[in-house]
NUMAR-430650 format. One line per 3 residues: number of its first residue (from 1); their letters; for each residue x, y, z of C-alpha. Coordinates in Angstrom, 1 decimal, m for minus. Example, Ala and Ser with C-alpha at 12.3 -4.5 7.8 and 13.67 -1.06 7.14 Angstrom:
BEGIN
1) AS) 12.3,m4.5,7.8  13.7,m1.1,7.1
END
This chain:
BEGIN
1) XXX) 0.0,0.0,0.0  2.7,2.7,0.8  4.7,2.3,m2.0
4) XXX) 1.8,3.4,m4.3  1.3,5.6,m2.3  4.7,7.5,m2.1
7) XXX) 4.8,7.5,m6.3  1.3,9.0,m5.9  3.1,11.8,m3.7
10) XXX) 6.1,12.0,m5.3  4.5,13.1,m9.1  2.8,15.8,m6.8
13) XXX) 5.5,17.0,m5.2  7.6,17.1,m8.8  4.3,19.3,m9.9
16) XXX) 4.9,22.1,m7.3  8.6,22.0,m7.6  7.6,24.2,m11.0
19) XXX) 6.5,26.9,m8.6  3.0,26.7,m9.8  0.4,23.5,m10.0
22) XXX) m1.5,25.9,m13.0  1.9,25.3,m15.2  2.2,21.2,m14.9
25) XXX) m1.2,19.8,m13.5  m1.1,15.8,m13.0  m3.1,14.6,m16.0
28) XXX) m5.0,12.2,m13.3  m6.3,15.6,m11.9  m8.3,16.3,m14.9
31) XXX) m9.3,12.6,m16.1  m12.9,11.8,m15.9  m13.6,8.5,m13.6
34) XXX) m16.6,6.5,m13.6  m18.5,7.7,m10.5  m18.9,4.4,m8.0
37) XXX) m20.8,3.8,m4.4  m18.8,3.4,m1.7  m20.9,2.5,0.8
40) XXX) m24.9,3.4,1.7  m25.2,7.5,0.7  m21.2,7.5,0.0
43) XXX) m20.6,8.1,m4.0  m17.1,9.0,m5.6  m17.7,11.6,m7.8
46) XXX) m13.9,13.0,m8.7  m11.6,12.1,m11.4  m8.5,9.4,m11.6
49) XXX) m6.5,11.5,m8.4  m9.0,15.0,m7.5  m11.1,13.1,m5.2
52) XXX) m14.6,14.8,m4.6  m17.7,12.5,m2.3  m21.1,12.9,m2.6
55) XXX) m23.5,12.1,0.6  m26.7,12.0,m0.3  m29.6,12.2,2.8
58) XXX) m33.0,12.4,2.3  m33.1,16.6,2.8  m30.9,17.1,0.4
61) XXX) m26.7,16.1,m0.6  m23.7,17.1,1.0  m20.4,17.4,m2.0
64) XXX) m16.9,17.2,m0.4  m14.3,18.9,m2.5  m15.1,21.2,m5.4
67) XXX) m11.6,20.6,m7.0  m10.4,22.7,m9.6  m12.3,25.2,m11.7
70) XXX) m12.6,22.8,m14.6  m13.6,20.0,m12.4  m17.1,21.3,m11.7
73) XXX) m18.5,20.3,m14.8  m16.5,16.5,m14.4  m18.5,16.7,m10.6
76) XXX) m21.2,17.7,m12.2  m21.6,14.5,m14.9  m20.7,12.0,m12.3
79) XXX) m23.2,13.0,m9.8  m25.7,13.0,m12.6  m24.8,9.5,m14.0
82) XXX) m25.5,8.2,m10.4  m29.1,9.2,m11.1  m28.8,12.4,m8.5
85) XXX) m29.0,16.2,m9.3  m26.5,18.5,m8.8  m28.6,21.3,m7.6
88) XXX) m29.9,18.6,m4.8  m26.5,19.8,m3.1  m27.2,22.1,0.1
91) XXX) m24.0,22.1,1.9  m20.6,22.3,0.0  m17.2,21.2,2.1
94) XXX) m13.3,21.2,1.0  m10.6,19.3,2.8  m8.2,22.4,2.4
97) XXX) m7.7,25.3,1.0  m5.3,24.7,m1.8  m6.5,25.4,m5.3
100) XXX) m6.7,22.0,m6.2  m9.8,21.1,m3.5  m11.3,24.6,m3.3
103) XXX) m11.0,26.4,m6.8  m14.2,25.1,m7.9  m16.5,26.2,m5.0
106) XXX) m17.9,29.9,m6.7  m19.5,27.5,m9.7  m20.8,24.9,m7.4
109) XXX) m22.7,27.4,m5.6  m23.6,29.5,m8.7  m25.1,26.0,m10.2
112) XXX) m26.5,25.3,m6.9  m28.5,28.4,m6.5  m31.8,27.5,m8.1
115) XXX) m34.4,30.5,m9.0  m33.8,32.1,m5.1  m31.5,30.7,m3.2
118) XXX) m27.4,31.3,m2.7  m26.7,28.0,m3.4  m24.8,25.3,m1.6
121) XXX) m23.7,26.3,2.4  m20.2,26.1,2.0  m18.4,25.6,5.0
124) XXX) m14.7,25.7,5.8  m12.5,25.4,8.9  m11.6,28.2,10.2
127) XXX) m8.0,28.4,9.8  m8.8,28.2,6.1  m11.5,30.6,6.0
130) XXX) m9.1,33.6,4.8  m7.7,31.7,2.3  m10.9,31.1,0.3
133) XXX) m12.4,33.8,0.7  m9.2,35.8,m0.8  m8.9,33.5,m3.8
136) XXX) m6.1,32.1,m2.6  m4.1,35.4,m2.0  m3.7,34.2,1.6
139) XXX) m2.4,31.2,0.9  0.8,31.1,3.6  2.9,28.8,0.4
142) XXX) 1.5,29.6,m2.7  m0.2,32.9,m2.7  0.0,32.8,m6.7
145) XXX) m2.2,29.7,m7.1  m5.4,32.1,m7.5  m8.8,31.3,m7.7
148) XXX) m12.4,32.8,m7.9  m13.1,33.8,m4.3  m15.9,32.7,m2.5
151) XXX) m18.0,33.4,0.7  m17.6,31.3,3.6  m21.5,30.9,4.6
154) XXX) m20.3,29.0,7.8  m17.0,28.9,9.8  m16.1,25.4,11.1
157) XXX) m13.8,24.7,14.6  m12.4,21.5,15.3  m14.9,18.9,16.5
160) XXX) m18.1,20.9,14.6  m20.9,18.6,13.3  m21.9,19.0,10.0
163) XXX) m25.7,17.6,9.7  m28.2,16.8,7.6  m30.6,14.5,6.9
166) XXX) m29.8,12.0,9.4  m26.3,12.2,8.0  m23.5,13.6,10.4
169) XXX) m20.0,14.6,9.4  m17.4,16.0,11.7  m14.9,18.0,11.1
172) XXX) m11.5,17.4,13.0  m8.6,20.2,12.6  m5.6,18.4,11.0
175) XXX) m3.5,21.4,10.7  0.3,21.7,8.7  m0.6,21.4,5.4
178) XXX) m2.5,24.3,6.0  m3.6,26.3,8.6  m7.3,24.5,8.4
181) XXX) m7.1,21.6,6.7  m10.0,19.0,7.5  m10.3,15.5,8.0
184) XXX) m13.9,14.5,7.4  m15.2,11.1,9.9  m18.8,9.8,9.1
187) XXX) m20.7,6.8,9.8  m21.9,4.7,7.0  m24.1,1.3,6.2
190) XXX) m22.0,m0.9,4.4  m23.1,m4.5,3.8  m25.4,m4.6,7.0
193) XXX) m22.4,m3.4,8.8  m21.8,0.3,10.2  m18.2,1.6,9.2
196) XXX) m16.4,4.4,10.1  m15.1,6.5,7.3  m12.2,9.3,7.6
199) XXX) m11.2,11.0,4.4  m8.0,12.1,5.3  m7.5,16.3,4.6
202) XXX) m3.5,15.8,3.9  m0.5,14.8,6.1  1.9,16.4,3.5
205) XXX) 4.8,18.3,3.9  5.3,20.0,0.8  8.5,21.2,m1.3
208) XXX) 9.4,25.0,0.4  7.3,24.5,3.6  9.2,26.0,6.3
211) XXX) 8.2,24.5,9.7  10.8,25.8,12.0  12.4,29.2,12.2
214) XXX) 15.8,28.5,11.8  18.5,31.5,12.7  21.0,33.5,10.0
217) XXX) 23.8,31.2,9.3  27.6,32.5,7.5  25.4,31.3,4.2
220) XXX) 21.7,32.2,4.7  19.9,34.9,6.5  17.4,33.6,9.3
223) XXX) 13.8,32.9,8.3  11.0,32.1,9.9  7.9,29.0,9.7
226) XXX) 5.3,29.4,7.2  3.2,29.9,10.0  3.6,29.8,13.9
229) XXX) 3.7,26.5,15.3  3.6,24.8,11.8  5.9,22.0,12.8
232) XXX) 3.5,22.0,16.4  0.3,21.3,14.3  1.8,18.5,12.2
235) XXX) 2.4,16.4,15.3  m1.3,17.5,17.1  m2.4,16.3,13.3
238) XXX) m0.8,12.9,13.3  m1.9,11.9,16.9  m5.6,13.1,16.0
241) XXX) m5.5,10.6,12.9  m4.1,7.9,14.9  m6.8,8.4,17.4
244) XXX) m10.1,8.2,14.9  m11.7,4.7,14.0  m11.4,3.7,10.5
247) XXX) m12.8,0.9,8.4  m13.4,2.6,5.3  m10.0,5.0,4.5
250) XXX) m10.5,7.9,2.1  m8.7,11.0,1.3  m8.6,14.3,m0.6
253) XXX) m6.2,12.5,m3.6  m6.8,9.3,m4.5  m3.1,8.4,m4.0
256) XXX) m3.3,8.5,0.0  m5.7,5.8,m0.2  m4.5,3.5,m3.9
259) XXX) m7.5,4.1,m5.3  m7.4,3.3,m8.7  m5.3,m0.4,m8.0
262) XXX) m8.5,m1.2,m5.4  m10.7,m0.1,m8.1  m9.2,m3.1,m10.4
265) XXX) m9.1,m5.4,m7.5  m12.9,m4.8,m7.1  m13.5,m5.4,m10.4
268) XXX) m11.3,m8.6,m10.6  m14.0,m9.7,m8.1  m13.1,m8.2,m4.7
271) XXX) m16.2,m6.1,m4.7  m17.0,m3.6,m2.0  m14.4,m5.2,0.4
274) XXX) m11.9,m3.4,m1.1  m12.4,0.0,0.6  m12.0,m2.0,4.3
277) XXX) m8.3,m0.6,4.5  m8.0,0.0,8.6  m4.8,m1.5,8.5
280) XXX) m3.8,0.6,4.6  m4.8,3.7,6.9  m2.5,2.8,9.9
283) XXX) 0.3,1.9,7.5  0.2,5.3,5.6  m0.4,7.6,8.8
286) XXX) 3.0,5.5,10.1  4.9,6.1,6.7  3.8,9.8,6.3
289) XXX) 4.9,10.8,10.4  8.2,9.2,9.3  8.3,11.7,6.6
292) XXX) 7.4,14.5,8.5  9.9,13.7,11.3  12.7,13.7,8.4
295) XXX) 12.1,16.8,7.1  11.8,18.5,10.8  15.3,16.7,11.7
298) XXX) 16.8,17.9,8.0  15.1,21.4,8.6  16.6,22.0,12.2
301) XXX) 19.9,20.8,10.8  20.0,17.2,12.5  19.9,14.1,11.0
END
């Protein structure tokens, strides 16, 4: 499981190393996948990598992840080919800021709006509120990466229930990768069975991410963390994860999770088993600490 993973992460690190996703996206970003049930009222509605979830409730559907701008319309298709409608969507929800999850969230609610309404509720955590509601200009790494901004209808905290329908969502503050990125933990049906689902925000340290200050040297003036207490909310993040049930592991790429080589197993005959992955989710919360502690150690000039 981790080694797909890490080429997953590795071709999107390579990406930002040009300074700009908008310059070299993934091609997996952008190609269409047929939209598949996870489990009861949990639908994959994102391409071969951009993952996006739909949770449909009986008062209405809840879409995780707008992606990019030109996803919309790929969102858009799949949830229709499920035999839902897009305008059905009342509550809109990213897993971070970054242009990649959020770009797309002024055309959801602009096709969500119906004859009176302001479309989907969008909803972001709070440390990420800035961001996407500046288009990305507040972006602490890559205030280039802009986007059409959009209103925040409801500021999230850690621990905030998200609810409709019967359906509850919490939102749990995995800070680092940005100020207010959000793992999402639900409770499904899945073959007669409850689950617990986490679709994991991101545990990534990415390519100039400064988590220390680090004082002026003979070759390099001092600089300071992307943010205070970058490196503080990494760790806070990985013992949160570590702490959350999972049977059913999920994430904001389909990389963290190998989505695309479970797809084939589940059509080689594995069937919905395939997305049972408690022990996948342990392994790749272990691997991506272990990264994490690396570049801390490299960045404070240990080894």
């Amino acid at each position: 499981m981790t080694i797909h993973w890490v080429r997953a992460g590795l071709l999107v690190i390579a990406l930002m190393m040009t300074g700009r996703f908008g310059l070299a996206l993934n091609p997996e970003w952008t190609t269409p996948l047929t939209p598949f049930r996870i489990a009861d009222h949990l639908y994959y509605v994102g391409s071969r990598d951009l993952a996006s979830y739909l949770v449909v409730t009986p008062d209405g559907d809840i879409l995780v992840n707008s992606s990019l701008e030109s996803s919309v319309p790929l969102i858009e298709r799949s949830v229709e080919q499920l035999g839902f409608r897009f305008t059905d969507i009342k509550i809109l929800l990213i897993s971070h800021a970054h242009f990649d999850h959020a770009a797309g969230s002024a055309e959801v609610k602009r096709l969500t709006r119906g004859q009176h309404g302001s479309g989907a509720e969008y909803m972001v955590m709070d440390g990420d509120v800035a961001t996407v509601e500046s288009g990305g200009a507040q972006d602490l790494a890559y205030p280039k990466d802009r986007y059409p901004s959009t209103k925040v209808d409801r500021v999230l905290h850690d621990g905030d229930a998200v609810r409709l329908g019967g359906v509850v969502l919490v939102a749990h503050k995995t800070a680092g990768h940005t100020p207010g990125c959000t793992t999402w933990t639900m409770r499904v049906t899945d073959q007669g069975q409850q689950r617990d689902v986490v679709i994991v925000g991101s545990w990534n340290v990415n390519p100039g991410y400064r988590l220390v200050d680090t004082p002026a040297t003979k070759r390099r003036p001092a600089t300071a963390a992307s943010y205070p207490g970058m490196a503080a909310d990494y760790r806070k993040t990985f013992l949160t994860l570590k702490s959350l049930p999972c049977d059913i592991f999920l994430g904001a790429h389909g990389g963290y999770f190998d989505m695309l080589e479970k797809l084939e197993r589940a059509k080689a005959g594995a069937g919905q088993s395939v997305w049972i992955d408690s022990e996948g989710y342990r392994a790749a919360i272990k691997e991506r600490e272990q990264a994490f502690e690396a570049e801390l150690r490299r960045q404070q000039g240990r080894r």
